[in-house]
GUGU-427577 format. One record per residue (C-alpha): chain; x, y, z. Coordinates in steps of 0.02 Angstrom, whole numbers. Each point is the difference from the previous one (the first is absolute). Layout:
// residues N
cadena/px/py/pz
A/X/Y/Z .
...
END
This chain:
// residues 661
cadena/px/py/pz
A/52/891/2150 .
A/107/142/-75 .
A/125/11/-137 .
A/165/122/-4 .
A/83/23/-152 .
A/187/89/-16 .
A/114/53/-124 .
A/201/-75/65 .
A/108/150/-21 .
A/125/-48/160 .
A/6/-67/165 .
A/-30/139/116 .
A/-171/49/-98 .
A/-55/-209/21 .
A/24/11/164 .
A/-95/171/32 .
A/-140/-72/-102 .
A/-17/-166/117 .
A/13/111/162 .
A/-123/131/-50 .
A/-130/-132/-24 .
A/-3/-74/152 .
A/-121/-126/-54 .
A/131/-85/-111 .
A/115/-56/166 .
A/-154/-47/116 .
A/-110/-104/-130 .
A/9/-189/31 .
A/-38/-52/-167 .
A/93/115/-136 .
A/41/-41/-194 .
A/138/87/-74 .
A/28/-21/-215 .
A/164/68/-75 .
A/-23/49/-164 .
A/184/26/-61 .
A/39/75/-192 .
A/188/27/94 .
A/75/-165/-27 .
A/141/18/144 .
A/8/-152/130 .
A/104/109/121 .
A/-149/136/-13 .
A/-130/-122/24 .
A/80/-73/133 .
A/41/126/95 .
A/-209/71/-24 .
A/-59/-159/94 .
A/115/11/124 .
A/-76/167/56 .
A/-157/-41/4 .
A/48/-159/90 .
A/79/93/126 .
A/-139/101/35 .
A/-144/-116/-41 .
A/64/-181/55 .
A/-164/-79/-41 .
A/-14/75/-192 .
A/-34/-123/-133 .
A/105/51/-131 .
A/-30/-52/-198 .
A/68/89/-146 .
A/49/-7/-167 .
A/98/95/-119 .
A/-104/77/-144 .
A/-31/84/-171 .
A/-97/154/71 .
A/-53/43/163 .
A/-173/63/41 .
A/-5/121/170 .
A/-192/79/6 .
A/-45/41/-191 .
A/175/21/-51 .
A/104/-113/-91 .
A/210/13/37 .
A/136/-98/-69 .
A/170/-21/76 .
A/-81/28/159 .
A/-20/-106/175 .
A/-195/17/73 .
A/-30/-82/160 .
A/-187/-38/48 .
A/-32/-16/171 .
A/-179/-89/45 .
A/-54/-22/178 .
A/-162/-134/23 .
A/-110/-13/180 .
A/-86/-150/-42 .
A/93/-75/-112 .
A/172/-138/22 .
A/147/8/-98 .
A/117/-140/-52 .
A/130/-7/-109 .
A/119/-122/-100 .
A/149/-12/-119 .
A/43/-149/-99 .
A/168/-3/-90 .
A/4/-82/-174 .
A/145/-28/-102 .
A/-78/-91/-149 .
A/-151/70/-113 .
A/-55/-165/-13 .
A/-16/10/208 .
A/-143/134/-26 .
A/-153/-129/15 .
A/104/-62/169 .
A/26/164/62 .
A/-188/50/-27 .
A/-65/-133/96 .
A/138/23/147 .
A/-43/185/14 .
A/-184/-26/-19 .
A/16/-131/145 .
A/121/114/104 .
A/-145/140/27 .
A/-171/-66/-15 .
A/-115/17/152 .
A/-172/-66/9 .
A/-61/174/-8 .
A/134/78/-136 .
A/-111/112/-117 .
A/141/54/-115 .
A/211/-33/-27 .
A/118/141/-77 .
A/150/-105/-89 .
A/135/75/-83 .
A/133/-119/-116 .
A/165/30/-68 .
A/-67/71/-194 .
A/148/-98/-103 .
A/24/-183/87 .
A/-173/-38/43 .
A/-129/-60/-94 .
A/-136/113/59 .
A/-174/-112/-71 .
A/86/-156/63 .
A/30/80/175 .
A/-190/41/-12 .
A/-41/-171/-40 .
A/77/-71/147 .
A/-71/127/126 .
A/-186/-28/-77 .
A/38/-187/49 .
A/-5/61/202 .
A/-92/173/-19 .
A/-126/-16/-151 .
A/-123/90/99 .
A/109/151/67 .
A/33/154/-110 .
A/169/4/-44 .
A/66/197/-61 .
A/184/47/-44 .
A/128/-33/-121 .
A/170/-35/-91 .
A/137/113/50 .
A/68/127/-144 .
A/181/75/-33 .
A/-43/142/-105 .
A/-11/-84/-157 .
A/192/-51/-3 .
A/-60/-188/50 .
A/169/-53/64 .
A/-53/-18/188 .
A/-145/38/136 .
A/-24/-1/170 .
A/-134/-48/122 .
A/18/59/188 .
A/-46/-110/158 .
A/31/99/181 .
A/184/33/-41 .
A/45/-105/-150 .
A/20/45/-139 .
A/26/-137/-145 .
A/-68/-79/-144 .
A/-59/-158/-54 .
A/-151/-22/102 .
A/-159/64/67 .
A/-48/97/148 .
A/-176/27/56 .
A/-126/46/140 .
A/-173/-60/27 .
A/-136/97/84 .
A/-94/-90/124 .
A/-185/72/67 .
A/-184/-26/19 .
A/-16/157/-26 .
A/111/63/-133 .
A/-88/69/-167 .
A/94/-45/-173 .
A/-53/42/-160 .
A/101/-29/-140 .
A/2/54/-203 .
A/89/4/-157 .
A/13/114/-175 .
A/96/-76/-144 .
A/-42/102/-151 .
A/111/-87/-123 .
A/-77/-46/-173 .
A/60/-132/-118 .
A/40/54/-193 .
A/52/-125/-136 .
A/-25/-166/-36 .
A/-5/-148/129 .
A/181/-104/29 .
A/-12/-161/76 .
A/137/-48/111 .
A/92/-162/-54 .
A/147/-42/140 .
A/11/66/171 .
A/54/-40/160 .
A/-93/95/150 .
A/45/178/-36 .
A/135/-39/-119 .
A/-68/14/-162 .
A/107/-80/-178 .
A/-112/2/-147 .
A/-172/100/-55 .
A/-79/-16/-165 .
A/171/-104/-52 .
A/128/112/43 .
A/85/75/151 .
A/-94/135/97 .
A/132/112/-18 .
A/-5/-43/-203 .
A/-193/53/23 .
A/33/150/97 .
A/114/61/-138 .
A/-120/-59/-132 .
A/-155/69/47 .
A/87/156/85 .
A/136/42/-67 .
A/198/-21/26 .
A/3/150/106 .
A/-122/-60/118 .
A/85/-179/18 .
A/158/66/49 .
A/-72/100/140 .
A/-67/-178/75 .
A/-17/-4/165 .
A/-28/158/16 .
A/-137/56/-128 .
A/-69/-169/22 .
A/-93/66/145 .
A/-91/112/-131 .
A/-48/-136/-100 .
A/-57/-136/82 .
A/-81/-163/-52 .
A/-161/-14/49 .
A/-115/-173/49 .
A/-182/-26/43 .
A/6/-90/169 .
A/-160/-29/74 .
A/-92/147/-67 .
A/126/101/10 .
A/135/68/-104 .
A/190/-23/97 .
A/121/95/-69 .
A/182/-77/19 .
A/140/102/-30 .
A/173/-42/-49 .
A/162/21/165 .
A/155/-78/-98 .
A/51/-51/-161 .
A/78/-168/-45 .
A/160/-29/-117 .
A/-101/-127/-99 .
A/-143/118/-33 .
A/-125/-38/132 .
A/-55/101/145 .
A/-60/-14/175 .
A/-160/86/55 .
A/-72/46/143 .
A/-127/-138/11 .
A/-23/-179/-89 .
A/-27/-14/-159 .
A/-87/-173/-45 .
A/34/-98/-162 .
A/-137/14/-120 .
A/-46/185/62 .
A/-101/102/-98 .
A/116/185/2 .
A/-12/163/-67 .
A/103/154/14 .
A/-78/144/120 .
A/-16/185/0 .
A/-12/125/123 .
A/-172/95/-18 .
A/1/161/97 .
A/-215/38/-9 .
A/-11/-193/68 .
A/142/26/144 .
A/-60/179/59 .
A/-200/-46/-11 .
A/72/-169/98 .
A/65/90/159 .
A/-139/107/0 .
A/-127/-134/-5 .
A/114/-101/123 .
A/3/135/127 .
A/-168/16/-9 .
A/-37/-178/67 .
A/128/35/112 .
A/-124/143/79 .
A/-137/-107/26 .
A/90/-89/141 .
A/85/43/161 .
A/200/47/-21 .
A/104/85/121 .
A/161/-55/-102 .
A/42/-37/-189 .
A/139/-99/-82 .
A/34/-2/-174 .
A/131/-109/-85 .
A/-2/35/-173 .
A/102/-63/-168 .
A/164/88/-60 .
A/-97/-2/-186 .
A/-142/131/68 .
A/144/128/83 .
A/113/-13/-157 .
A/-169/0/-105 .
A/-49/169/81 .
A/168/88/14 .
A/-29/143/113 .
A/-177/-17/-17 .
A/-5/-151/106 .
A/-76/67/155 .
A/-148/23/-107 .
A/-22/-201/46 .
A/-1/19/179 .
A/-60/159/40 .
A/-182/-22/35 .
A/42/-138/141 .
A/82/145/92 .
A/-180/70/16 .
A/-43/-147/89 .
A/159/-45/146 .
A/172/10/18 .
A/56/-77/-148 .
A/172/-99/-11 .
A/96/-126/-129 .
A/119/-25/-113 .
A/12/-60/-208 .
A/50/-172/-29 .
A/70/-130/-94 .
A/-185/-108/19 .
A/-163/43/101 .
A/-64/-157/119 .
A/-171/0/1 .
A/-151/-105/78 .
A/-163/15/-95 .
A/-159/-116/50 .
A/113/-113/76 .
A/144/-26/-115 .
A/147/105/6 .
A/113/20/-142 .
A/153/110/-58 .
A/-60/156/-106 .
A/111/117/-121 .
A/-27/166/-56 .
A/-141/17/136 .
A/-26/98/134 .
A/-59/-95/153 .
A/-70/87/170 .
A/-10/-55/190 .
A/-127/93/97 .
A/-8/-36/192 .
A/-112/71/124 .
A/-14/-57/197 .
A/-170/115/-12 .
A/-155/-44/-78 .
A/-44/183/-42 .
A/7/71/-189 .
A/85/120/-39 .
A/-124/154/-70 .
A/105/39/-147 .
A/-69/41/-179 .
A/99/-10/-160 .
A/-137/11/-122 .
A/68/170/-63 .
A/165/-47/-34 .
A/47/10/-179 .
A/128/-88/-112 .
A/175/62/-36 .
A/29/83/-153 .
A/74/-146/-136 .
A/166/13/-35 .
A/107/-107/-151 .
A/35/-161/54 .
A/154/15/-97 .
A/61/140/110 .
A/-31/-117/139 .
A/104/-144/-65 .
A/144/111/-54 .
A/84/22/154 .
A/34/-217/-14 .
A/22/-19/-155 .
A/117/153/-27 .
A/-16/20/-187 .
A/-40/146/-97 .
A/-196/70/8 .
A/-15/-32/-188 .
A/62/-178/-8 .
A/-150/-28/149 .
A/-115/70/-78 .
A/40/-116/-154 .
A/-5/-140/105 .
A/-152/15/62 .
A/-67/52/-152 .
A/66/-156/-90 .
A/-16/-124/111 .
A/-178/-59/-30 .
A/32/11/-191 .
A/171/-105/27 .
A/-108/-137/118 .
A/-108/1/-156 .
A/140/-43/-129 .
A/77/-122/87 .
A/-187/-72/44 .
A/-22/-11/-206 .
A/189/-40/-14 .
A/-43/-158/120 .
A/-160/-59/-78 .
A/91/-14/-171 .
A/142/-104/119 .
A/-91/-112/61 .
A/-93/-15/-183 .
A/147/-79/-89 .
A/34/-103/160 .
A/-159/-77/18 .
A/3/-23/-214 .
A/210/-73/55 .
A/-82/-137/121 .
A/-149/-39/-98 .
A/109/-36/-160 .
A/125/-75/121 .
A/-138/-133/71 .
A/-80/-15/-181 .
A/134/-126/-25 .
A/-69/-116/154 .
A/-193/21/-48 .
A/34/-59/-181 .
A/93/-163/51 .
A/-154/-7/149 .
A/-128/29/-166 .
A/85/-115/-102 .
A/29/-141/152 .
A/-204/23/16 .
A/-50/23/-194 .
A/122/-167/-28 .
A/-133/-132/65 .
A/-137/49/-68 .
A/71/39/-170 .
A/45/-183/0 .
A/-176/-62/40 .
A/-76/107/-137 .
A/125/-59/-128 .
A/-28/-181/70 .
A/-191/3/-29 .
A/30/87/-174 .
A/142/-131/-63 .
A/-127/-133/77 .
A/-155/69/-101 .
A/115/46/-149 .
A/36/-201/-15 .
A/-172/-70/58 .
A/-66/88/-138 .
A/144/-77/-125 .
A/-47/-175/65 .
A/-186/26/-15 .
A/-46/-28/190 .
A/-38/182/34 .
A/-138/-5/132 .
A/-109/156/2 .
A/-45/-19/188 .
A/206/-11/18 .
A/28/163/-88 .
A/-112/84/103 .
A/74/-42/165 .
A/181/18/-63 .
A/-71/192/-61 .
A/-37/30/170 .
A/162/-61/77 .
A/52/135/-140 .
A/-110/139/39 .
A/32/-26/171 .
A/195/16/-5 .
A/-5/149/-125 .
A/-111/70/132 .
A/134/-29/123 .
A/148/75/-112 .
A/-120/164/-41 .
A/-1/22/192 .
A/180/-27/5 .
A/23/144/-124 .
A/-104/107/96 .
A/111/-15/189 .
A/136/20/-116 .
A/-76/172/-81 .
A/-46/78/167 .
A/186/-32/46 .
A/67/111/-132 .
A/-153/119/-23 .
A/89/175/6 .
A/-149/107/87 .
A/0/-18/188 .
A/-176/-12/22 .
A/-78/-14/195 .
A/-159/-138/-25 .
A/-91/-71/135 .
A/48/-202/10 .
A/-51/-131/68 .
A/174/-49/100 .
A/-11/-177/1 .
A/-43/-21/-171 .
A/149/93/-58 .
A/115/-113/99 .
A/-82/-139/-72 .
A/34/77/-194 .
A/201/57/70 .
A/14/-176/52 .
A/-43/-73/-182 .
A/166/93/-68 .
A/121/-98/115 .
A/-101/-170/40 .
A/120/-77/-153 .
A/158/65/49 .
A/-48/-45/203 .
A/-38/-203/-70 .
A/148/20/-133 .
A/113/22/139 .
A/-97/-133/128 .
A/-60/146/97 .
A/-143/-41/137 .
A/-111/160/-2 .
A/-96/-29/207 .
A/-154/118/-45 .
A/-61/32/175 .
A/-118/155/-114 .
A/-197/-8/75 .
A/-67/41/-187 .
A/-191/-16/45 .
A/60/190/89 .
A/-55/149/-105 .
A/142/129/24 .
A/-35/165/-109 .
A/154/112/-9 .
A/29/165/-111 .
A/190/-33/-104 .
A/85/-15/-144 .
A/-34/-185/-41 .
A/150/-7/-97 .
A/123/73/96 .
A/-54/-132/161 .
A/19/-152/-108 .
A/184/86/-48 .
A/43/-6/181 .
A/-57/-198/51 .
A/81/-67/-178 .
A/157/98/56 .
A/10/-77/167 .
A/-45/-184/-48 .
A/131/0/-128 .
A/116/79/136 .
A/-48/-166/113 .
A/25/-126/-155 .
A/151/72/-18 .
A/64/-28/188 .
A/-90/-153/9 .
A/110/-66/-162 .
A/157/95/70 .
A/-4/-87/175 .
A/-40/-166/-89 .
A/-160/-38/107 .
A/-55/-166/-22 .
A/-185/11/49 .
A/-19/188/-72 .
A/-166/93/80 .
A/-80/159/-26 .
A/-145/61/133 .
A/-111/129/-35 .
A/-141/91/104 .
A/-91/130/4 .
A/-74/62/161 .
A/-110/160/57 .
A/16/133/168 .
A/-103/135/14 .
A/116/126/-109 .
A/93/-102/-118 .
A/-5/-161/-123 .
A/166/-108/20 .
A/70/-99/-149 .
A/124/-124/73 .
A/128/-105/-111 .
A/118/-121/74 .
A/114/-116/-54 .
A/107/-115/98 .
A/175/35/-43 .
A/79/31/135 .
A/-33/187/5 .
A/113/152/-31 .
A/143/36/96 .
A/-11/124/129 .
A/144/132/-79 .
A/-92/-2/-160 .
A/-183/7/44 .
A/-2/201/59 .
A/63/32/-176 .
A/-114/-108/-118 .
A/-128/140/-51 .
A/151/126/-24 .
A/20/59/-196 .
A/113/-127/-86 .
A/52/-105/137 .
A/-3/-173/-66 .
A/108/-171/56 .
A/-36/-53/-173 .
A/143/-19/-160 .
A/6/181/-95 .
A/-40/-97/-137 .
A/-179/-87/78 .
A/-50/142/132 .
A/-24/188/-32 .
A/-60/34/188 .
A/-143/102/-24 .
A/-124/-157/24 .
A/-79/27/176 .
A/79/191/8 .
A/-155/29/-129 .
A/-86/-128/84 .
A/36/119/143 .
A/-48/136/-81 .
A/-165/-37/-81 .
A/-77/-71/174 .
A/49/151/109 .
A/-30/131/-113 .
A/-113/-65/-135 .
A/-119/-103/129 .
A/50/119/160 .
A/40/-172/66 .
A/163/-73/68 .
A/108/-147/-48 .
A/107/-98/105 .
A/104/-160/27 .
A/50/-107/142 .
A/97/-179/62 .
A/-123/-122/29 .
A/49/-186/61 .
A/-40/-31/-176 .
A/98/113/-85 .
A/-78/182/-71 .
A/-151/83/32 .
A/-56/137/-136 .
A/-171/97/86 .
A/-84/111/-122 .
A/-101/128/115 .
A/-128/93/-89 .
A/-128/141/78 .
A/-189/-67/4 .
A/-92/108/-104 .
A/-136/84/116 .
END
């Protein structure tokens, strides 16, 4: 196999090129990639109808870009074409149209389906970098090719993100994917990846999203937190310097960068990838020692197999990141083969069998028909000198130098403030919903204290007169001291759940789990038989569960939701009123489940439940904040999660905590 890479300047030079390598028109298996920073249909058009003309069986892909790579050079506004002839290896090719983002999974599976071959070592895709959902896409061509390496990417416009391209033969649309797959026994592919993005400030967590679309982190839009954390400056460059700043995820080891490609009216934003409900985010950072020492080190494993020709589709972020120091990133694969690609809008890439969709990462193809390494050394090569990262971000952010430079400089300090300015936040909230539920636990105490505060001043009125009448027995005093001893006993206990409730230090202890249900449960058994409550304990209580958390702060979050079920129960006027509760084990996580039966939630409400202040209550009886701190103290106090769902019951509250290993 052989690679040919041009620079489109017009038609007469394309067509010398083809006819002056003569191997181009008589190869019987030949791959041709447009990679197109010229965003003209007619041009593109009118490209693939050349080579068409000349080469009727071409397979033609393309995409049009953010950067072009030709060799070690990087270009923008520029049309490379990469011509790749293969002896022993097949070529097919697809395109799948998709006029939906929510088509993606669909479209992954089609195109996946459309090129397999029992002996398909690797598939090239290329998707439209604005209307497809690039990780869904992936997830739907793992389904058919989950043991295939799958390289490419999304499409780019030069940052303006009002419309890409992908080329098939000659078409030239959007909305959809195009793709080849490379079928040989034969056929050598290695693959690799550099991401060299590092996280700075404190962790968000991710409260509402749908698939890519993200609405709420950390209780407030992302484009609220982007302009908090950042700066105003920096939110109103959104899409744009998104890119810059992504938000960054462990997945499976690794850290996946997604970065933002439009802006919504209502705050949120849609990234390049899914973002998952409950996600654990932080803001990235380019690092320009990590992305430098990356490609060399990638290159380097590149060298140690066979390649005869290199690919490279790598993220917008690193060419804007690098300025005109971006061939510094792809240089040292020019060492190795002819080297072709382009920078897009999201990498796809296939690592031990899964493939997902990268940002801000550099991703390499390396194919070789020949099983003989190449004897290249780059032990000697040496790093580029550093240069400010400011200087590279400038060109994209197009403010002054100075105000940079402050931003940078302030932007750890600002994470800081707001970090302090949150903990005192959520301070006087969690001291709002304690004093807000103090009301509940003292009619609870008083419902429990009222019993046996009448037995003790039973016995005493009853020993007070038996001693007036004379028929005091002395063995009946001492068994109606017990009864005595044994209920103060039982109040002093009382006063103790009741204490832990309201302690102010947030202290992490090692407790036994089922023995602190057992004391949460003592604070509403009166109000549960007050209001002819059935409590079903289905809890195995012989189990010894040891879990390190603030006592306290659990029992908060089970009183809150079964006074949230009395409350329905009441409100729906069940006649046979129920609570469940279980508790269950997996190999990660202990799940509290409480569920009442009545008649559940409805469907346009339950999404919203844990969202600050929503409440279906009276202003006067609900503040909201109930299960939004409930929320709040599983996920982020516990690093658990908290949920609710329709049973055929009615509600289902699970309480997921980590198992302490």
């Amino acid at each position: 196999m052989k690679s040919y890479n041009i620079t489109y300047t017009n038609d007469k030079d394309l067509e010398n090129f083809i006819y002056n390598n003569a191997e181009l028109i008589n190869s019987k298996s030949i791959l041709i990639q447009i990679f197109s920073g010229v965003l003209n249909k007619n041009i593109l058009l009118n490209i693939s109808n050349i080579i068409l003309d000349i080469i009727p069986n071409a397979n033609i892909i393309g995409a049009t870009t953010d950067g072009e790579i030709i060799d070690n050079i990087v270009n923008t506004n520029t049309i490379i074409l990469s011509f790749t002839t293969f002896e022993k290896t097949n070529i097919k090719s697809a395109i799948i149209q998709s006029n939906d983002i929510y088509e993606s999974y669909d479209a992954g599976i089609k195109i996946a389906t459309s090129l397999k071959e029992n002996n398909t070592k690797a598939m090239i895709l290329f998707a439209d970098g604005l209307h497809i959902n690039g990780e869904e896409l992936l997830n739907g061509v793992s389904k058919i090719s989950h043991d295939i390496i799958i390289a490419g990417g999304l499409s780019g416009d030069n940052a303006t993100f009002t419309g890409t391209y992908i080329i098939y033969q000659n078409r030239i649309l959007q909305k959809g994917i195009v793709g080849v797959s490379l079928n040989s026994d034969d056929l050598i592919v290695t693959n690799g990846y550099n991401f060299a993005w590092k996280t700075i400030g404190k962790k968000f967590i991710v409260n509402k999203s749908i698939k890519n679309i993200v609405y709420e982190i950390d209780g407030m839009t992302p484009t609220q937190l982007y302009e908090k954390y950042l700066g105003k400056e920096v939110s109103q460059l959104l899409p744009g310097i998104g890119i810059e700043f992504p938000l960054i995820i462990q997945d499976d080891n690794m850290q996946i960068a997604r970065a933002v490609l439009s802006t919504n009216e209502d705050g949120s934003l849609i990234f390049a990838g899914n973002i998952k409900e409950g996600s654990i985010v932080k803001f990235g950072v380019g690092d320009i020692n990590s992305l430098i020492s990356g490609s060399i080190e990638l290159s380097k494993k590149i060298i140690e197999t066979p390649s005869e020709s290199i690919f490279i589709y790598s993220c917008m972020a690193r060419r804007h990141f690098l300025d005109s120091n971006a061939s510094n990133d792809i240089k040292y694969f020019s060492k190795i083969a002819t080297v072709s690609g382009f920078f897009t809008y999201g990498e796809f890439y296939t690592k031990e069998s899964n493939t997902k969709l990268l940002n801000e990462s550099l991703t390499i193809l390396s194919l070789s028909e020949n099983k003989k390494i190449n004897n290249i050394s780059i032990d000697n090569i040496k790093k580029p000198s550093s240069f400010a990262t400011l200087q590279a971000l400038s060109h994209l952010i197009n403010v002054s130098s100075r105000e940079l430079e402050k931003l940078n400089d302030n932007l750890e300090e600002r994470i800081q403030i707001e970090i302090n300015k949150n903990h005192e936040t959520q301070k006087k909230l969690f001291n709002s919903i304690k004093m807000t539920s103090l009301g509940d636990m003292i009619s609870n105490i008083a419902h429990q204290w009222r019993q046996p505060l009448s037995i003790i001043s039973t016995i005493a009125s009853g020993i007070q007169m038996q001693k007036e009448l004379g028929t005091l027995d002395e063995n009946n005093v001492y068994n109606k001291m017990s009864k005595i001893i044994d209920k103060s006993k039982y109040l002093s206990n009382t006063i103790d759940t009741f204490r832990d409730f309201i302690q102010e230090d947030y202290v992490v202890t090692k407790i036994n789990l089922t023995k602190e249900i057992t004391k949460t449960l003592t604070i509403v058994e009166s109000i549960l038989n007050e209001n002819d409550i059935t409590l079903i304990n289905n809890i195995n209580y012989t189990q010894e569960i040891n879990i390190n958390i603030i006592s306290g702060e659990l029992s908060q979050v089970i009183i809150n939701i079964f006074n949230n079920a009395k409350d329905a129960l009441i409100l729906n006027n069940i006649k046979d009123k129920k609570i469940f509760l279980d508790l269950f084990t997996t190999d990660e996580h202990i799940i509290i489940s409480i569920e009442d039966n009545a008649g559940g939630i409805p469907e346009d409400i339950l999404p919203k439940i844990f969202e600050p202040y929503f409440t279906t209550k009276h202003k006067n009886t609900g503040t909201g904040i109930g299960l939004y701190m409930c929320y709040d103290i599983i996920t982020k106090h516990f690093a658990g999660n908290l949920y609710a769902k329709n049973t055929t019951n009615g509600a289902k509250f699970c309480i997921q905590l980590p198992i302490n290993k």
